[in-house]
C-alpha positions, 0 to 999 in steps of 0.5 A: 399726705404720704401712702400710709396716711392715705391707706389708713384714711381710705381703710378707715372709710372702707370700715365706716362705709357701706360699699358702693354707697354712691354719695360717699365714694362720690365725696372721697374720690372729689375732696380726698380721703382725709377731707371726707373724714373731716366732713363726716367729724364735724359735718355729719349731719348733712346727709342721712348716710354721713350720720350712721358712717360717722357714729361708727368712727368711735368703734373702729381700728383701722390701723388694727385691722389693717395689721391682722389682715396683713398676717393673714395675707390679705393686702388693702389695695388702693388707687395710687398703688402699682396693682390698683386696676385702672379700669375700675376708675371706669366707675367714676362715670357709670352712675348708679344703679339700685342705690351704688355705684362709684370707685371704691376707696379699695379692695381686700385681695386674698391671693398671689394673683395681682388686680393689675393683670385683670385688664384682659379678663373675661366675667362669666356671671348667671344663674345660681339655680343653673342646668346641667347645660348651662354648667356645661356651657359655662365651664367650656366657655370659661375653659376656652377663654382662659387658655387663650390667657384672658382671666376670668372674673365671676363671684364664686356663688352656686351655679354659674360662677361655680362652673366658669371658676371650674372650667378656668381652673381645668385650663390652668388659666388664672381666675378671680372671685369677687365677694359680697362679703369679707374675703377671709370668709367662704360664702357660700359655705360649701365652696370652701374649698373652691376659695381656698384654692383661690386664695392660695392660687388665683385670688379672692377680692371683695370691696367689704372688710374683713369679717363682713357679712354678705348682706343683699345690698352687697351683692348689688355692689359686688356686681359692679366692680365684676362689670369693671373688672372684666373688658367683657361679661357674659352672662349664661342662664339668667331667668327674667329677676336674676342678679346676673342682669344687673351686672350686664346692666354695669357692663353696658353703662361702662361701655363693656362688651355684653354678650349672652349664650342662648338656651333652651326656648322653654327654659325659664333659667335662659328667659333673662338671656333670651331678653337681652338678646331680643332687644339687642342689649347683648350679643350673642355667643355659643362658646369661648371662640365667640367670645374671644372675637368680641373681646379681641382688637380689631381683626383679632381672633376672628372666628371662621363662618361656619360652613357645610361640606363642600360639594363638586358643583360649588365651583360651577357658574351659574351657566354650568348648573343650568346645563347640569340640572339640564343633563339626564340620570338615566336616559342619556341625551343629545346636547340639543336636548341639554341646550334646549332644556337648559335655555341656552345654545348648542355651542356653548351647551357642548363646551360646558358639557366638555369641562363637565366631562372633565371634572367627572360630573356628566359622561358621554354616552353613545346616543348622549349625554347623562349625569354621573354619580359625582355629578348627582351629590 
């Protein structure tokens, strides 16, 4: 079978099919796409979803739709093809998850940005009914992670997705929408724009054919190829039903870096988040740096342990600040009365004392010793 005859089998599939039904990209992947084709015309009854996908042959043109889609500028990418993203074939051994799963037999791209460049890319995912501070979050994140060149994946939808597009795009780092729906539709409708500008400089992908309708099981299986997409996915607000945590759910099955920023204690919009942290299913991260270290080969952007500011007596021995903390503020006293305090001996005492004295923490006063201003910081 040459490329045409096989893009032409897996776009027929696509059509038939719904995405992400396990049992048939399951078929195609183990017997090829022209021997599924030949099941479902002449062995359609041996499965419930064989029968409805082989009722649907009748009524489509693959051939057609790939032609229209093509004037459109839109590409079927297909595994075999130089831009096939090779990490989605992670799939293969993810199970399912809700009733999908499995490699899909393509994608529809929209956009000049290609899949293979995805392998460094980043899903930032959440709530749809986001907060002022999750947007922010997300948009920073998004910002700091594309300016280190990683790509970032998200789904466009209201919320989140919207804010991580956002920040990637203030960056002029590139970034991906994964669709529910056919790519030459805007879903939700209001960002139009946001997908336009997508397709003409990043890209807008989706496993459904064009024209289709983002029903709610797409979504499901939308959410998949973002987990295999991305080498990580955060996920920021997301209360304890959303839909985000079923792509952290694909992420964990492939073996994907998970990883989740904390919000408010009281707010129901971070109560998902707040799970998958709690039970260790995610790691925790407070901004792009973070995310990078996760994402990163070993020894790769490490990010600096935060520390507060340094102060004189960091450098002392224990023995010093013991003398120290022995020494007067006011009224001085003599290096008996610092060693006896202090617990030590007198010699030792009066040869801390001496380097104290030079470093501008204690002074030597007439009648003994005290502490100065540097020296009580």
């Amino acid at each position: 079978m040459n490329d045409q005859d096989e893009r032409l089998a897996r776009a027929t599939i696509n059509l038939v099919a719904e995405p992400g039904d396990l049992r048939s990209l399951g078929l195609v992947r183990e017997l090829g796409p022209t021997e599924f084709l030949r099941v479902l015309r002449t062995r359609p009854e041996l499965r419930e979803e064989f029968t409805a996908a082989a009722g649907r042959l009748a009524s489509v043109a693959p051939q057609q739709v790939l032609d229209h889609a093509a004037q459109r500028g839109i590409r079927f990418v297909i595994p075999g093809d130089r831009e096939w993203p090779a990490q989605l074939d992670d799939l293969a051994g993810a199970g399912v998850l809700q009733g999908r799963g499995g490699v899909p037999v393509g994608l529809w791209v929209r956009g000049p940005l290609r899949l293979d460049g995805l392998g460094e890319s980043v899903a930032v995912v959440g709530s749809r009914s986001s907060t002022t501070y999750g947007d922010l979050v997300a948009s920073d994140l998004a910002a700091v992670v594309g300016s280190a060149g990683r790509p970032i994946v998200s789904g466009a939808a209201f919320g989140i997705d919207y804010a991580a597009h956002r920040g990637a795009i203030s960056a002029g780092a590139p970034t991906v929408a994964v669709l529910a729906c056919g790519v030459d539709r805007s879903y939700p409708a209001a960002h139009r724009q946001l997908l336009e500008h997508l397709a003409e400089h990043h890209a807008v992908i989706s496993e459904s054919p064009p024209g289709s309708s983002p029903f709610r099981i797409r979504f499901l299986a939308r959410n998949r190829l973002i987990a295999a997409l991305a080498r990580g996915t955060v996920v920021v607000e997301a209360a304890v039903r959303s839909g985000a945590l079923n792509t952290t759910n694909w992420a964990e099955r492939l073996n994907r870096a998970v990883m989740a920023t904390p919000g408010p204690l009281d707010s129901a919009a971070s109560e998902g988040v707040h799970q998958l942290i709690r039970r260790g299913s995610a790691a925790l991260v407070t901004g792009g740096e973070d995310v990078l270290e996760m994402v990163g080969a070993s020894g790769q952007d490490l990010v600096a342990e935060p520390r507060g500011p340094e102060e004189p007596r960091d450098h002392l021995s224990v023995r010093a600040r013991q003398v120290l903390d022995a020494v007067p503020v006011a009224a001085p006293a003599p290096s008996e009365s610092v060693a006896l305090v202090a617990g030590i001996g007198v010699m030792e005492a009066d040869r801390l004392l001496a380097g104290m004295e030079e470093d501008g923490l204690v002074e030597l006063c007439p009648t003994g010793w005290r502490v100065t201003r540097l020296g009580r910081t």
